[in-house]
N, C-alpha and C positions, 0 to 999 in steps of 0.2 A: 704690539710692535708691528709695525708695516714689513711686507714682505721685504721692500728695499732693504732697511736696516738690519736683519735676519742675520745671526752672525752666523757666519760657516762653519761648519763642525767640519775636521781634520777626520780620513778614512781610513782603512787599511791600503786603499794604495799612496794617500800621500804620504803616510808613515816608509812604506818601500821606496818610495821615488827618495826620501829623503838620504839613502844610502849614499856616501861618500858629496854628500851639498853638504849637510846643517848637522850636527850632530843634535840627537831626539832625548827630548828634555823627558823624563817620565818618574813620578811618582804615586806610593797607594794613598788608595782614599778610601773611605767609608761612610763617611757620612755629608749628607748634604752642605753644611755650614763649610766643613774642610774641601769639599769640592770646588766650589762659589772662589777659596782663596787661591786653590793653584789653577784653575784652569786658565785666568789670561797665562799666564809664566808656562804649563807643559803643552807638550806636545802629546804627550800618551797619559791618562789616567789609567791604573791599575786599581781594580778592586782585589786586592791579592787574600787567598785563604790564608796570609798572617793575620786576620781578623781575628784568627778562632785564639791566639795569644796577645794580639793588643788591644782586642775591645773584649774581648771574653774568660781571658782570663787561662783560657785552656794551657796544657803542658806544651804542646803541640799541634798541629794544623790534621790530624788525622779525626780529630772532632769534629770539623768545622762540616756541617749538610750543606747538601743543595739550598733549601729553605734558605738558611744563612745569606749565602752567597747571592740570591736572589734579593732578598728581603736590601741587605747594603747596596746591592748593583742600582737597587730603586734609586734610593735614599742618594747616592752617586750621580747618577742620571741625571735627578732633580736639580742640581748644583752644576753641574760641569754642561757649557755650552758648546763649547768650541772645538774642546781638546777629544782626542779619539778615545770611547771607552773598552776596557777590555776587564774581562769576567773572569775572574780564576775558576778554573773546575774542580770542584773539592774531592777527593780520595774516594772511590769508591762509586762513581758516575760516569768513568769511562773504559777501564783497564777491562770492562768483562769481553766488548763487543765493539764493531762500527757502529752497529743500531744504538747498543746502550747508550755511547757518545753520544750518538746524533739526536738524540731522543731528548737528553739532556741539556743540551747545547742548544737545541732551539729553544725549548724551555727557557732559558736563560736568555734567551736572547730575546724574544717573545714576552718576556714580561719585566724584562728591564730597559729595554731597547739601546743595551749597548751594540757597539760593530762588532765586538768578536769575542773569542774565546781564550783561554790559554790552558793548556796542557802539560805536564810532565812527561818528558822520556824522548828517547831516541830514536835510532832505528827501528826498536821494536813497539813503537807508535806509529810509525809512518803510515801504515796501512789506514789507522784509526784519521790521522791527518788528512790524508786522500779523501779519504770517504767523507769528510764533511765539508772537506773546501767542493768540492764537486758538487755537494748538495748545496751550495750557498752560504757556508760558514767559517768567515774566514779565521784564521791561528794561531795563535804566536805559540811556538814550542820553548819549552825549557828543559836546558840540558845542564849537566855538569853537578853539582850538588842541588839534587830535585829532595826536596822538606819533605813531602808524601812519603818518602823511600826509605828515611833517616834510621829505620830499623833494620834494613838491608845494609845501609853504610857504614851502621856500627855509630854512629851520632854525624855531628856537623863538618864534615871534613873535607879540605881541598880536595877536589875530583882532576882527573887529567894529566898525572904527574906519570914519570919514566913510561914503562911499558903502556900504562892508561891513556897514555895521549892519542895513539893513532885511534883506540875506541871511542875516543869522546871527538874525533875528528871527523870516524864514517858517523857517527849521531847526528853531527851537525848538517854534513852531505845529506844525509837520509832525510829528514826535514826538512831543508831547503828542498829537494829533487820534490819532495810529496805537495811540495804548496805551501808553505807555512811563509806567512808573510811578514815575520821578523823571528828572531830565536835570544830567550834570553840565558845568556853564560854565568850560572854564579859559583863561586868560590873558582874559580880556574885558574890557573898561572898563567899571569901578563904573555910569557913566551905563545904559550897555544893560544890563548883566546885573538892574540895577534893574527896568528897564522889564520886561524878561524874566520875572521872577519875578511881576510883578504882572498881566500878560497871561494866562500860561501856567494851566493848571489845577493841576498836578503839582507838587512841590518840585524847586526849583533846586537846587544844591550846588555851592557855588565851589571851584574850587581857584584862587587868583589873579581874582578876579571881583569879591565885595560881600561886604561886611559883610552886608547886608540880604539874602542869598540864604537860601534855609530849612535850608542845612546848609552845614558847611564838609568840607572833606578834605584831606588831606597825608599824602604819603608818611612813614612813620613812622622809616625812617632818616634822611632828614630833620630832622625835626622835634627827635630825641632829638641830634642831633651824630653819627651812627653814619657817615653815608654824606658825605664830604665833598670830593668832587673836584668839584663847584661847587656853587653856592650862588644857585636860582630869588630873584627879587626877592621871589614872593610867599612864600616860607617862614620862619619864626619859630624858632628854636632852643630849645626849652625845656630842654635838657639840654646836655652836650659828654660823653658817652658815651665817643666816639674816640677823647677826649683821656684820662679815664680807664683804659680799657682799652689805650692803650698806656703808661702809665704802670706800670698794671698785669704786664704784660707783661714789664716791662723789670727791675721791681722782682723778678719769677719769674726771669728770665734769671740776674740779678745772683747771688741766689742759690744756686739750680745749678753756678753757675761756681765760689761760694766755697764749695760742699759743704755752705750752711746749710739747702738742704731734699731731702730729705728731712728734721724733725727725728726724734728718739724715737717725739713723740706722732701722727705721719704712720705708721710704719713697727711690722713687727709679733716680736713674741720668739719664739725658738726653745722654750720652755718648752709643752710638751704640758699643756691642759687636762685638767682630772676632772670 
């Protein structure tokens, strides 16, 4: 490919600039074939540690390693041109220290060569946020029902409601003020993640939050029907995949069994080429 033709890859600041123009199209990905199809359509790929429950099988994203997260961000890379990519930090790579984070974070960054990072937590990350946009790593924080934590929340539950709301408000301040160059909201109530967005300097991104946030996200097996052993309130099915592909599947078996494939036009002659 000539330098001319070179498609631009979208950054962490066009992602900010986009605040209150375009609203920011973002989905996860994992592997290269799944990258290749959404990158002309997003604006943000996400390599999100829901990896460690839709390609791994895990209960939960508190399995999910670094390794992991590196190993897909490749495999991601590979596929996605244009669109900005962003690395989830799996549990247990940043909560201890600045350095830990930073340590970790360039690692991933360094051997996936996506744009940035994303984090869990609020105000009392901020510190952790500072210290690596400073060093050249830029952040997306995520606040609101953070998965990492889900033992602390007691399981999957709106975050932000009555009294919770002005805390998941300085969270948002706190992140923005530290550098964080978009924050993603999930599970929030429409009322606050509103207000959120219009406070905050940065682009919001809901997953289960607003309409009116400056981007949305959804795990993409999800959204396709791929991944269905439950079904979040806030996710939309624009496909049934699942249902396809075992249909698929079955209709492969069938055949096998009655010796219809391989056919002819599958399989190769004994007759020597000239």
């Amino acid at each position: 490919m000539s330098a001319a033709a070179k498609i631009s890859r979208k950054m962490p600041s066009d992602i900010a600039a986009m605040k209150g123009q375009s609203p920011i199209v973002c989905l996860t990905a994992y592997t290269t074939p799944m990258a290749r199809i959404m990158d002309p359509h997003c604006d943000l790929v996400l390599v999100g540690d829901s990896l460690g429950m839709v390609v791994h099988g895990l209960e939960s994203t508190l399995g999910v390693t670094l390794e992991m997260m590196i190993l897909h961000g490749q495999a991601v890379a590979r596929g996605a041109q244009a669109a900005c990519i962003v690395v989830d930090m799996p549990f247990g790579s940043y909560e201890e220290s600045p350095a830990q984070a930073f340590r970790n974070a360039a690692r991933i960054m360094a051997e996936t060569g996506a744009q940035a990072v994303k984090l869990e937590g609020g105000a009392h990350m901020a510190d952790t946020i500072r210290f690596l946009v400073q060093r050249g790593i830029p952040v997306v924080a995520h606040i609101g029902l953070t998965p990492q934590s889900v033992n602390v929340f007691g399981g999957y539950k709106v975050q932000g409601r009555g009294d919770a709301a002005a805390r998941l408000m300085a969270d948002a301040v706190a992140v923005d003020e530290a550098g964080a160059f978009a924050v993603t909201l999930e599970k929030v109530p429409q009322g606050l993640a509103d207000r959120i967005t219009a406070e905050i300097s940065v682009p919001t991104i809901g997953i289960g939050a607003s309409v009116n946030c400056d981007g949305q996200v959804l795990v993409v097996d999800d959204m396709l029907g791929l991944f269905t052993a439950f079904k979040p309130k806030f996710v939309k099915r624009y496909a049934q995949l699942g249902d396809a592909a075992g249909q698929a599947v079955a209709a492969y078996a069938e055949e096998v069994r009655a010796r219809r494939f391989p056919a002819p036009e599958h399989m190769f002659s004994d007759e020597v080429k000239k």
